[in-house]
C-alpha positions as CSV (number, residue, x, y, z in Angstrom):
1,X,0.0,0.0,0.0
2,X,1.4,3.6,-0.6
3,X,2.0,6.0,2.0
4,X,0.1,8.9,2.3
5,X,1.8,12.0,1.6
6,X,-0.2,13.9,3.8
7,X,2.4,16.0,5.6
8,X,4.1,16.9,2.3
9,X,0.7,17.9,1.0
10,X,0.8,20.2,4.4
11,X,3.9,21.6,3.3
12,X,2.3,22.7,-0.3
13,X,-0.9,23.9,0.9
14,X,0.4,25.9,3.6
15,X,3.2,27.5,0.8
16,X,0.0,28.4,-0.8
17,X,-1.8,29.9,2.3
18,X,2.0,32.1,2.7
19,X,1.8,32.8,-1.2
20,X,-1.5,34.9,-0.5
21,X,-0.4,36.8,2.4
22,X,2.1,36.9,5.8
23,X,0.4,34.7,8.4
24,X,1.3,33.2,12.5
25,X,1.4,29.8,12.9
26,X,-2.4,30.3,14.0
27,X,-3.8,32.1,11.1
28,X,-2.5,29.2,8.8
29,X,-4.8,26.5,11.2
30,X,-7.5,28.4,11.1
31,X,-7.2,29.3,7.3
32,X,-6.4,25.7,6.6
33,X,-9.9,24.8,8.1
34,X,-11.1,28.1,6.8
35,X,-10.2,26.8,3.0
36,X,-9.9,23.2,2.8
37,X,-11.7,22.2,6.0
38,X,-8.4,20.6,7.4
39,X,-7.9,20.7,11.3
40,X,-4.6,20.8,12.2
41,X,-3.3,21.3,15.6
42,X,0.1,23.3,16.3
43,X,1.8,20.4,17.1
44,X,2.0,19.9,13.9
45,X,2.4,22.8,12.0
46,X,5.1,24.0,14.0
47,X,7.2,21.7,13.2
48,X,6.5,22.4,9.6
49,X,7.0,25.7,9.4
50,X,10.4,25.1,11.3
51,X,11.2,22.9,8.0
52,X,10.2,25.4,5.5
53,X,12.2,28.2,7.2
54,X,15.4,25.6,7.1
55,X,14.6,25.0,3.6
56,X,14.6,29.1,2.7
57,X,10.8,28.4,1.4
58,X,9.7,30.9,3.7
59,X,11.0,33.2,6.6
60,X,9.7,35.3,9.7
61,X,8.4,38.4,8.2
62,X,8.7,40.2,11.5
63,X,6.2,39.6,14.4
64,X,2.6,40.2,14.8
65,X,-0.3,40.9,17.5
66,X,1.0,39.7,21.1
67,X,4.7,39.0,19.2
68,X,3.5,35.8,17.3
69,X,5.6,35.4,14.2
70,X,4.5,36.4,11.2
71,X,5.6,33.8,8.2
72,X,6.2,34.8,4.7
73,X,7.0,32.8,1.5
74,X,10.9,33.6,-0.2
75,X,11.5,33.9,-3.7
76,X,12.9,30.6,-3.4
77,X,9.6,29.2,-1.9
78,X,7.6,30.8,-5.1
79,X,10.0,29.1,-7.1
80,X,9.4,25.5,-5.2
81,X,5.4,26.3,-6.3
82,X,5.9,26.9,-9.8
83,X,8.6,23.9,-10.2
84,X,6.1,21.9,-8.0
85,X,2.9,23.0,-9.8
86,X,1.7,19.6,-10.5
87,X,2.1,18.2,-6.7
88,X,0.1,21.9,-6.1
89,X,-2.7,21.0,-8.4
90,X,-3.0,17.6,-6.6
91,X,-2.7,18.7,-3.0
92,X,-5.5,21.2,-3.8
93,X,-8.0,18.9,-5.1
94,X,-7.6,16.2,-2.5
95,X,-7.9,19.0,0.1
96,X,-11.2,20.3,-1.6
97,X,-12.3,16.7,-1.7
98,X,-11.6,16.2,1.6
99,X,-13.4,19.2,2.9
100,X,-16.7,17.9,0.1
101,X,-16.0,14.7,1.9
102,X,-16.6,16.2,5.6
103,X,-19.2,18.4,5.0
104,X,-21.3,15.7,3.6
105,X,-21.1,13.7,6.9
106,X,-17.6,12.3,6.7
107,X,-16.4,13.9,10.3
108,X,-18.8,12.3,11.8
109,X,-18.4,9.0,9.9
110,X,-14.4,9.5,11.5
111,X,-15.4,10.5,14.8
112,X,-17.8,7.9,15.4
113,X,-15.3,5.2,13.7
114,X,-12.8,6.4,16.2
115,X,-15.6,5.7,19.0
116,X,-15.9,2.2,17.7
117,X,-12.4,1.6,18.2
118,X,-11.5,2.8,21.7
119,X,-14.9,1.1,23.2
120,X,-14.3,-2.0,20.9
121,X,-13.0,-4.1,24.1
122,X,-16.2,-2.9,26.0
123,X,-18.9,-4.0,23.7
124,X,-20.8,-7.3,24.1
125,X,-20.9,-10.2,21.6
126,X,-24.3,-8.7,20.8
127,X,-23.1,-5.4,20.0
128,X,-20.5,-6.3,18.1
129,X,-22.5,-8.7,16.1
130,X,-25.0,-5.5,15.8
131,X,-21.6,-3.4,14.5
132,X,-20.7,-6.2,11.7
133,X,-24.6,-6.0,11.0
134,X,-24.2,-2.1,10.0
135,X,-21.0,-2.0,8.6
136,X,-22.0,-4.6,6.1
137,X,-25.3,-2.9,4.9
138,X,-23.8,1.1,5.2
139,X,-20.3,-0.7,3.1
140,X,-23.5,-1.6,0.6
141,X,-25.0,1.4,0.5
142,X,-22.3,3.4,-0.3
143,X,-20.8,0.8,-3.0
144,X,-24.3,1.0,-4.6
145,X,-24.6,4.8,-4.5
146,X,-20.9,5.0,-6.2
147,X,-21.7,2.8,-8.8
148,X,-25.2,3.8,-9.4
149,X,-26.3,7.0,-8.1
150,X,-28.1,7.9,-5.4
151,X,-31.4,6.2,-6.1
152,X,-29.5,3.6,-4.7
153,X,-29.4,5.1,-0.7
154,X,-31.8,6.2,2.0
155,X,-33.1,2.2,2.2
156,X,-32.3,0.4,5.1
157,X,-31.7,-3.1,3.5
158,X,-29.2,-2.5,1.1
159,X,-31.2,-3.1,-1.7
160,X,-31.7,-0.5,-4.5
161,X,-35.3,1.3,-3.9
């Protein structure tokens, strides 16, 4: 299976965000969710923008409200874009597919998946038998919908209406 190049997707999009205008390390999370509905905690774009500044791709433009750093893209960051246009292009429309993705109902399809998992050991035979029930039929559903539009969902049986 390939990785996912999530974090050097980060690195583009955030390139981008700094292409647009000077931003703190909090204006590109909140513009990151802003744009492309992607929450991302400072943890980890810290140490990202510690990478791009080591790289030259971007530097401290001086410092902003309450002395947070202000980020700014180099010449030799716009440079990385345009030589990198392609990787761009693709980081932007799996970003916008990922926010399309969320706002349909996806972050809570995550959140409750994540649910599943940490109370997995705490379930009964019963509920986990109920669990296999309704991943089976909503794995259907979905499949069906894919392949044949959405007359195929809404049903509770799996079956096209």
């Amino acid at each position: 299976m390939e990785k996912p190049r999530f974090k050097g997707h980060l690195k583009l999009l955030i390139l981008k965000l700094l292409e647009e205008n000077p931003l703190h390390g909090y204006g590109i999370m909140t513009r990151l969710e802003e744009t492309f509905g992607i929450k991302v905690s400072p943890g980890a774009i810290y140490p990202i923008l510690s990478s791009l500044r080591k790289s030259g791709l971007i530097e401290v433009a001086g410092e902003g409200k309450r002395e947070k750093k202000l980020h700014k893209i180099t010449e030799k960051g716009r440079e990385y874009l345009r030589k990198h246009e392609d990787e761009v292009k693709e980081a932007l429309e799996i970003a916008n597919k990922l926010k399309e993705f969320s706002e349909l109902g996806g972050k809570e399809v995550a959140q409750v998946l994540r649910e599943v998992v940490e109370n997995i050991d705490k379930l009964s035979e019963e509920q986990k038998a109920a669990l296999a029930r309704e991943f089976s039929n909503f794995v259907k559903r979905i499949k069906l919908i894919l392949l044949g539009g959405e007359q195929y969902g809404g049903n509770n049986s799996g079956e096209p209406r």
